[in-house]
C-alpha positions as CSV (number, residue, x, y, z in Angstrom):
1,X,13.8,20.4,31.0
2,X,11.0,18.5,29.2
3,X,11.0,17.0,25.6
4,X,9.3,19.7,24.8
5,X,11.9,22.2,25.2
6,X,14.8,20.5,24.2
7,X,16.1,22.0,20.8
8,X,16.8,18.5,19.5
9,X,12.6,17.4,20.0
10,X,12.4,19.2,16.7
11,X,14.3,16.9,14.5
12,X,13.1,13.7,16.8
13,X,9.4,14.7,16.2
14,X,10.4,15.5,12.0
15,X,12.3,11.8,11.9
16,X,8.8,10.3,13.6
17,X,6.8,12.0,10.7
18,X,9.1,11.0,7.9
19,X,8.9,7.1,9.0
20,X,5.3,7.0,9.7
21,X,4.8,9.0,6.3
22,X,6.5,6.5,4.7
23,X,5.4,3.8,6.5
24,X,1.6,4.9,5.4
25,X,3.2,5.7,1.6
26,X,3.7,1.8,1.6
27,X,1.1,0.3,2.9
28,X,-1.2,2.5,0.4
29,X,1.0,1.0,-2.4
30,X,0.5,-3.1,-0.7
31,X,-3.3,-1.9,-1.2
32,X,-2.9,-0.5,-4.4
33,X,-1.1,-3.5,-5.9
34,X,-3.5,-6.2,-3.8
35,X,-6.5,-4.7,-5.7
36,X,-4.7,-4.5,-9.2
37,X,-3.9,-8.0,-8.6
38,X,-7.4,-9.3,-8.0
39,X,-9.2,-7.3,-10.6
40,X,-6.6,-9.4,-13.0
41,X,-7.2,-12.4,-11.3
42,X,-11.2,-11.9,-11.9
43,X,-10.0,-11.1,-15.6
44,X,-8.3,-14.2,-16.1
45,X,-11.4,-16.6,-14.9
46,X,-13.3,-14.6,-17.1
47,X,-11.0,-15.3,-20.2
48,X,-10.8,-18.8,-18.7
49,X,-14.9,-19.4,-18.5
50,X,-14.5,-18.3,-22.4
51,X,-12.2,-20.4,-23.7
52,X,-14.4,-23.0,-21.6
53,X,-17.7,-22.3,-23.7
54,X,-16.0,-21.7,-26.7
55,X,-14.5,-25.8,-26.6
56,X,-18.3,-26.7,-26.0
């Protein structure tokens, strides 16, 4: 009997696709939340440079 034919392959291959779904669910969010966090970081040295001129 091969994997293939076994009636249990079903819920091995359906366990495999729920953890690499997931797996891909939260690396998409680590990117999502990587780029949020640099677009603020690129907002604050903004505000900071204007405070800075504004003192001058």
């Amino acid at each position: 009997m091969t994997l293939l034919e076994d009636k249990n392959a079903v819920y091995l291959f359906t366990a495999y696709g729920v953890f690499l779904g997931g797996l891909a669910v939260y690396c998409v969010s680590l990117w999502l939340r990587r780029r949020n966090l640099d677009r603020d970081e690129e907002l604050l040295h903004q505000i900071e440079e204007e405070e800075r001129e504004k003192r001058k």
